[in-house]
VOGU-3710 file (C-alpha; in Angstrom, 3 decimals, decimal comma):
1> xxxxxxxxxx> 0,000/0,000/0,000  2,832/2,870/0,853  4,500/1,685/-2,301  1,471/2,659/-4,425  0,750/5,864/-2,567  4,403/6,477/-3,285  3,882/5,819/-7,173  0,669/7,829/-7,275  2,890/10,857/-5,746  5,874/10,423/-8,095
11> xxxxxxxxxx> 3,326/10,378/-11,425  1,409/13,342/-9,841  4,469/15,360/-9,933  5,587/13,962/-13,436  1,999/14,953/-14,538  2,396/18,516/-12,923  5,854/19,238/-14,802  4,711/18,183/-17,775  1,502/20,781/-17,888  4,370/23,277/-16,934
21> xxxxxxxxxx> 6,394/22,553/-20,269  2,955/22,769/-22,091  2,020/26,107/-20,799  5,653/27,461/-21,317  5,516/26,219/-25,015  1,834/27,668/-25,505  3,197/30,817/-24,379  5,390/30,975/-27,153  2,717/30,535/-30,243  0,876/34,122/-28,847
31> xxxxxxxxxx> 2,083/37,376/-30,754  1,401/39,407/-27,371  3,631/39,167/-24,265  2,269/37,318/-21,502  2,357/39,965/-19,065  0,949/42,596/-21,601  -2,415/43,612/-19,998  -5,027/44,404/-23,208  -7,866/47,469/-23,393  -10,551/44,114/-23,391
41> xxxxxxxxxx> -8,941/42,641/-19,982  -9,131/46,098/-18,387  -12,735/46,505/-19,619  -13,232/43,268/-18,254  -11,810/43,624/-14,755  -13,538/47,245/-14,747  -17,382/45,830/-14,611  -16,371/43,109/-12,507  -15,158/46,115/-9,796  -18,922/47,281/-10,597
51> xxxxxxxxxx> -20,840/43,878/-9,710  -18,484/43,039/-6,462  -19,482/46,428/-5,454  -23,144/45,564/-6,148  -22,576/42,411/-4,018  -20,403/44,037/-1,337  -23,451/46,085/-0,612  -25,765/43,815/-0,563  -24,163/41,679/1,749  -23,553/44,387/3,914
61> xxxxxxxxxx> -27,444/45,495/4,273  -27,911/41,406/4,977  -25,811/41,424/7,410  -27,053/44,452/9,547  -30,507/42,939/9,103  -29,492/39,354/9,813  -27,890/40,351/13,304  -29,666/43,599/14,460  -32,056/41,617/16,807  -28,516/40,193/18,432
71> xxxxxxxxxx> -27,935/43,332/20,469  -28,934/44,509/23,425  -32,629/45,599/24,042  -32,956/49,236/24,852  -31,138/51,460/27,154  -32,782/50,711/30,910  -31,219/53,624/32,655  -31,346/57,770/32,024  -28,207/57,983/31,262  -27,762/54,924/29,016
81> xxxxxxxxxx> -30,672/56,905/26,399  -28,331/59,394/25,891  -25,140/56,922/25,663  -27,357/55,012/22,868  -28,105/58,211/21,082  -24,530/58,958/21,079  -23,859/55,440/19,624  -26,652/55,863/16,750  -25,181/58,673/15,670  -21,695/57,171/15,429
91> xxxxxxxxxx> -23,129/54,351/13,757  -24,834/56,358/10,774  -22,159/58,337/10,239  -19,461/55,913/9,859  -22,251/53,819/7,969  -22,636/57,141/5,627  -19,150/56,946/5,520  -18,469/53,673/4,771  -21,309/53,270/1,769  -19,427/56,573/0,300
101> xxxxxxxxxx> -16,076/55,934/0,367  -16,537/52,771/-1,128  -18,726/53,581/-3,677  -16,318/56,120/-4,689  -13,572/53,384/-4,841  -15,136/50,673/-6,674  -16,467/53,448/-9,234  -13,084/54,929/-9,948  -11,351/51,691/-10,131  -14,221/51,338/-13,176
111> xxxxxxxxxx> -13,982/54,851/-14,485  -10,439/55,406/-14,679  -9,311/51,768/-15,872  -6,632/50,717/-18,068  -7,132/51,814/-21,713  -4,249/52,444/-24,507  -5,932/55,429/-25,905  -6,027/57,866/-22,690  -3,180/59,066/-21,295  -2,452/59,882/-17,291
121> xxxxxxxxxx> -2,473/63,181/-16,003  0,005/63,905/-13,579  -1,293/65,837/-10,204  0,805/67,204/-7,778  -1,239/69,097/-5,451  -4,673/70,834/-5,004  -5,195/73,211/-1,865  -9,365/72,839/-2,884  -8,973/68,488/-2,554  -6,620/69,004/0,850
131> xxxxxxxxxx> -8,836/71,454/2,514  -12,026/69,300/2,003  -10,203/66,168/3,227  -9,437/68,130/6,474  -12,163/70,622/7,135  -14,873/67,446/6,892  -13,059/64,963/9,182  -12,542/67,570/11,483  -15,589/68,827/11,517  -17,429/65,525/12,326
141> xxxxxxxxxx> -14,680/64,632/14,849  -15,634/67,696/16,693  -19,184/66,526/16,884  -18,683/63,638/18,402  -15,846/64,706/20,780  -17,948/67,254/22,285  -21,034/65,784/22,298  -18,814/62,775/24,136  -17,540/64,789/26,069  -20,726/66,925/27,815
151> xxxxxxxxxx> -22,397/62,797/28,100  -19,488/62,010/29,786  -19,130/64,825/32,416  -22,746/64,436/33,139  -23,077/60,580/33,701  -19,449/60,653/35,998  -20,430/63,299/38,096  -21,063/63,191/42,040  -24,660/61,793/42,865  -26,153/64,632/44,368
161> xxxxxxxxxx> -29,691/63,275/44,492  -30,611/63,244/48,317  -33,094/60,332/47,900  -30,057/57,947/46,353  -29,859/54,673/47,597  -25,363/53,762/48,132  -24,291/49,994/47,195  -20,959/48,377/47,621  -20,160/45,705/44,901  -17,388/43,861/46,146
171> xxxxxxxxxx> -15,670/42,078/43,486  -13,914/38,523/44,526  -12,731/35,276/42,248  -14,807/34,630/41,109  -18,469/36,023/42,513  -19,713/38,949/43,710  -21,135/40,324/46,988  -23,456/43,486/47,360  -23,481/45,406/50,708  -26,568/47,628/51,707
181> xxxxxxxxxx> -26,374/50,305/54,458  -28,500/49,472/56,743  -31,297/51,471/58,712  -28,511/54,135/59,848  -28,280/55,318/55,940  -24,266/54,696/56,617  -22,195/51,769/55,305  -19,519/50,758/57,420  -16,277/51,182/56,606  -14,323/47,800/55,791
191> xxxxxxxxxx> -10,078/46,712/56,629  -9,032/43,874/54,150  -6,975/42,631/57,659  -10,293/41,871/58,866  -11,413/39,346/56,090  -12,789/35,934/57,566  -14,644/33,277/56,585  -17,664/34,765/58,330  -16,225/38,239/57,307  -16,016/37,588/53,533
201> xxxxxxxxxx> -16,332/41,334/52,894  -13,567/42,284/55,666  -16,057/45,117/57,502  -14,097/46,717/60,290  -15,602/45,368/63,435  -15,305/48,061/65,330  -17,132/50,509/63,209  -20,871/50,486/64,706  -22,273/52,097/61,574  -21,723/48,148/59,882
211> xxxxxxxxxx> -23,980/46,700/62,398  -26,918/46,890/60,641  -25,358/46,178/56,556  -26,952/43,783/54,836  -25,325/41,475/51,975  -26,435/40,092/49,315  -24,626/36,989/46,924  -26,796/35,237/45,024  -29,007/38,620/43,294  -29,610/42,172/44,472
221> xxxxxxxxxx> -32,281/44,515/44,327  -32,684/47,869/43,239  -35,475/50,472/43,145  -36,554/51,929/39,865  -36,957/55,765/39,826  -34,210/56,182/42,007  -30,384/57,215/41,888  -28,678/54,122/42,467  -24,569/55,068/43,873  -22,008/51,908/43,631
231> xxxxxxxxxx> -18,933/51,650/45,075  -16,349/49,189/44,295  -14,155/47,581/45,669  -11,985/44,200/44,607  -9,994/41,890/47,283  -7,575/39,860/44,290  -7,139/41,435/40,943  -8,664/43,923/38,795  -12,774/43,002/38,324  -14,547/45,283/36,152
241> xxxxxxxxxx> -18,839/45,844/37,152  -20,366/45,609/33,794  -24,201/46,133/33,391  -24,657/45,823/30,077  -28,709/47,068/30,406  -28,161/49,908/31,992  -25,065/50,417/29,855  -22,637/51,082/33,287  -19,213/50,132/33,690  -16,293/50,503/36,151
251> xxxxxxxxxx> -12,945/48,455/36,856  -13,049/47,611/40,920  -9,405/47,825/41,395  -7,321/46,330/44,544  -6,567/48,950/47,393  -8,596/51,739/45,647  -12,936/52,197/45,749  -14,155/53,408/42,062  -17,807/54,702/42,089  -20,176/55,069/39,399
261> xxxxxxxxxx> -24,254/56,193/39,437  -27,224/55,682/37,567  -31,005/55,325/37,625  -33,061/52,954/36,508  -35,789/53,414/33,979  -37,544/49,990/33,978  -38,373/47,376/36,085  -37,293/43,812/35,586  -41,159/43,068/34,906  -41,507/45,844/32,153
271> xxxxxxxxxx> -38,058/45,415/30,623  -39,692/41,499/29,859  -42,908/42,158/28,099  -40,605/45,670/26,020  -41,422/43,745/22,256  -37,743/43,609/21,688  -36,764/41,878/24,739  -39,484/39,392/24,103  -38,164/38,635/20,360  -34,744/38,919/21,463
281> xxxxxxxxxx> -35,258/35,885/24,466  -37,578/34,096/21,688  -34,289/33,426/19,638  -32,808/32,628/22,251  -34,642/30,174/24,009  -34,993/28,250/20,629  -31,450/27,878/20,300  -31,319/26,512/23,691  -34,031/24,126/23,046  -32,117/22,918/20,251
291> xxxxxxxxxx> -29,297/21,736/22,583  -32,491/20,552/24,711  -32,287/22,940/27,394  -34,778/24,280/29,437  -35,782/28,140/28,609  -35,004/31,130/30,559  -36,893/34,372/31,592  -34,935/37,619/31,097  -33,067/39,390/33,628  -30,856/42,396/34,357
301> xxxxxxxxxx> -26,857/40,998/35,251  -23,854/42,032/36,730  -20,934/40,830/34,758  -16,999/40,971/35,177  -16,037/42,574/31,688  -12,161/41,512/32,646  -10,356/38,089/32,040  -9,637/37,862/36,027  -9,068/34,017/35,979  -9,729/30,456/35,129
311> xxxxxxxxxx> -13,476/31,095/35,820  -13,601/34,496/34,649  -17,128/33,316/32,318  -19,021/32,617/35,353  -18,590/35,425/37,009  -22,196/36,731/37,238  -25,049/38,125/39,298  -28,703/38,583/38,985  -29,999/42,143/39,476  -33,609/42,808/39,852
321> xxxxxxxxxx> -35,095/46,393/39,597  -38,345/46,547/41,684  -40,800/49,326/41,861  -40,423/50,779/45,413  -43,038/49,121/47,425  -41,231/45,411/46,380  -38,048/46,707/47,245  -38,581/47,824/49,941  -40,310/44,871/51,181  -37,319/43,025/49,714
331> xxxxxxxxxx> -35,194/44,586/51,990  -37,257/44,069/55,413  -36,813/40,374/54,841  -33,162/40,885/54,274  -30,769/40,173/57,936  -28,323/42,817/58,927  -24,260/41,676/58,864  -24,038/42,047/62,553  -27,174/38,944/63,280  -25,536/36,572/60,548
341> xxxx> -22,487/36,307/61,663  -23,024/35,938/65,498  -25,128/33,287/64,140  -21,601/31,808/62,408
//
């Protein structure tokens, strides 16, 4: 058998160099040069820069409407309507952008192709071309740096709502832990020295206002309506709090507390019958019955947006936004720091 598959190879390669000698002696019967590019192969390679662009296109517009129901549903927070206006505007203008330029491209490549009869003009500069090609850019560049700019200022500044509600996500490998303050308004101030197994959050014991914190692992609650404030804090390596919904995100960095606020627009039980949503978890629980799994409800999360570790993917917590009566009663049922761990 090897000896065979070893013939078979040393006749392919016999075959090959043979079709070689036969192309280099057909080369020699043509009255053109090989390499001589005629007006009928430029014609020819001209239209076919016209249908690829055709194609190109249409692909494109498939592809935006193939995927579009693949992103997230709508903004669930003030601040994230104004972040998503920001990002439709980016979108259609590099769209705009994108359709033009390569329009432009395909149609000069079929414009000004090869032909024996014109002749090239030679053009060394034009002040009118380079001004366009600057004043444009900059122009749109502008818009969106300043625009940018006055979202940005106004989603990072301090929470000066009096009716906020302050959270501490504290970021761990690989899960997360959120601390309310409790019926004092104050949370307690916390000394990584201090971190046991019954004091997974390290909250300095001998800081009364802690007393009365409450923690929450497995989900956490928040009000809709109201100015939510987050503090972070990480015990290992750099974490990042990503909620994608309510389109916030901040790195929760060792030995340092980062902050970030925002307020909630919708409640977990309107953001599930919002027609998108509803399409959107549609798809997805019919993929997931395809691998015969069992189909989810939606719900808000709290993800780690940074490779942190081996089980970096699971890093995840459910976050529920309640009108105020629910959380509130939410809450009540909820036992301060100080009672579980005497209990410990």
């Amino acid at each position: 058998m090897s000896l065979l598959v070893l013939l078979a190879i040393v006749l392919l390669i016999v075959a090959g160099h043979q079709l070689l000698r036969i192309i280099e002696l057909s080369r020699g019967l043509k009255k053109t040069h090989e390499w001589k590019v005629s007006d009928s192969d430029n014609n020819m390679m001209g239209k076919a820069m016209l249908i690829f662009m055709v194609l190109f296109f249409i692909f494109f517009f498939w592809q935006v409407g193939r995927w579009l129901d693949r992103s997230l549903p709508p903004a669930a927070s003030e601040h994230g309507a104004y972040i998503d206006t920001l990002w439709d505007a980016n979108m259609y203008l590099v769209t705009f952008v994108f359709l033009v330029t390569n329009f432009f491209l395909f149609w000069f490549a079929y414009k000004y192709r090869g032909n024996s009869k014109n002749k090239a003009v030679f053009l060394a500069h034009n002040n009118k071309l380079e001004m366009l090609w600057t004043v444009v850019p900059a122009v749109a560049l502008a818009f969106i740096i300043i625009f940018g700019l006055k979202y940005w200022n106004e989603i990072m500044d301090e929470a000066k709502d009096t009716n906020k509600i302050s959270i501490e996500l504290y970021a761990k490998q690989f899960d997360w832990t959120a601390r309310y303050a409790g019926k004092d308004g104050k949370l307690g101030t916390s000394d990584f020295r201090q971190i046991t197994g019954t004091n997974s959050v390290g909250l300095d014991s001998t800081d009364t206002f802690g007393n009365d914190d409450v923690l929450a692992r497995n989900e956490f609650h928040i009000p809709v309506g109201r100015q939510i404030e987050l503090s972070m804090r990480s015990r290992d390596v750099i974490h990042s709090a990503f909620l994608p919904h309510f389109r916030a995100q901040m790195n929760c960095v060792p030995g340092m507390i980062t902050y970030f606020k925002f307020k909630p627009t919708k409640t977990t039980a309107e953001m599930r019958k919002d027609p998108y949503t509803v399409k959107m978890m549609d798809g997805i629980n019919k993929e997931r019955a395809k691998e015969g799994k069992e189909p989810i409800e939606f719900d808000y999360l709290l993800l780690c947006n940074k490779i942190c570790g081996v089980s970096h993917f699971n890093m995840q917590m459910t976050v529920i936004v309640d009108n105020e009566a629910d959380y509130n009663a939410w809450l009540a049922k909820q036992k301060a720091y100080k009672t579980v761990a005497s209990k410990n």
